[in-house]
C-alpha positions in Angstrom: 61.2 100.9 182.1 62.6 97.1 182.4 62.3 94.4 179.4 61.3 91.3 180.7 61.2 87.4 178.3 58.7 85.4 179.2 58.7 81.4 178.3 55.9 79.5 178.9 56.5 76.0 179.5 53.1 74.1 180.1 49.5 75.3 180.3 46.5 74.1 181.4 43.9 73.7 179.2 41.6 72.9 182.2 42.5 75.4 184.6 44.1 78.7 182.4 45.2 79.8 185.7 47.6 77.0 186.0 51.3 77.7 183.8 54.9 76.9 184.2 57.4 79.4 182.7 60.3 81.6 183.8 60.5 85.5 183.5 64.0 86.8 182.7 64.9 90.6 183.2 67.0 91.4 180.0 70.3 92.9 181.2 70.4 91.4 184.1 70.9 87.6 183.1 68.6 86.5 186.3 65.2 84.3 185.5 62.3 83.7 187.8 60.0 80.9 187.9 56.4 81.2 187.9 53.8 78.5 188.4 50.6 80.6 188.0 49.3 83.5 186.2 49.0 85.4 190.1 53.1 84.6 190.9 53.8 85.7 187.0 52.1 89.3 187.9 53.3 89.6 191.4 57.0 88.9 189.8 56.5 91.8 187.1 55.0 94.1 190.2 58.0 94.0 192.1 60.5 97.0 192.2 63.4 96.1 190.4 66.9 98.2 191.3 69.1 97.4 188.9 73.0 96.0 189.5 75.5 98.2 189.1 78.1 96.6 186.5 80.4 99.1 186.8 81.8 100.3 190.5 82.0 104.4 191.3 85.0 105.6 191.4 86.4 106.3 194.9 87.5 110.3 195.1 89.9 111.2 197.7 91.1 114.6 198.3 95.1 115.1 198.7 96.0 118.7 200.5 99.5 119.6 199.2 101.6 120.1 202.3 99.4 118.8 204.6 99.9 116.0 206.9 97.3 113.3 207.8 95.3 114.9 210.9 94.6 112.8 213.6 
């Protein structure tokens, strides 16, 4: 499950619909403007796939006594 902040910036008294804010996804130190309450939802709808931070490890196999094939 992700953990999102959200700051809101301005609203509309007038139109509720109508914000400014960013949405940041905690751990991944990335924020996302929003304008209205429809881009705020579609932003939190999305799939997220998180960064890796750190890389795999790359395995190679060494046969004793072999040489390289080719």
């Amino acid at each position: 499950m992700e953990s999102y902040i959200v700051r809101l910036y301005r609203r509309d008294a007038t139109n509720p619909d109508n914000l400014v804010g960013l949405i940041e996804t905690v751990g991944l130190d990335k924020t996302r403007p929003f304008h209205t309450v429809n881009e705020l939802v579609a932003i939190l709808s999305e799939p997220h796939a998180f960064e890796k931070t750190v890389p795999q490890p790359v395995l190679r196999v060494i046969h004793a006594g072999k040489k390289n094939p080719r």
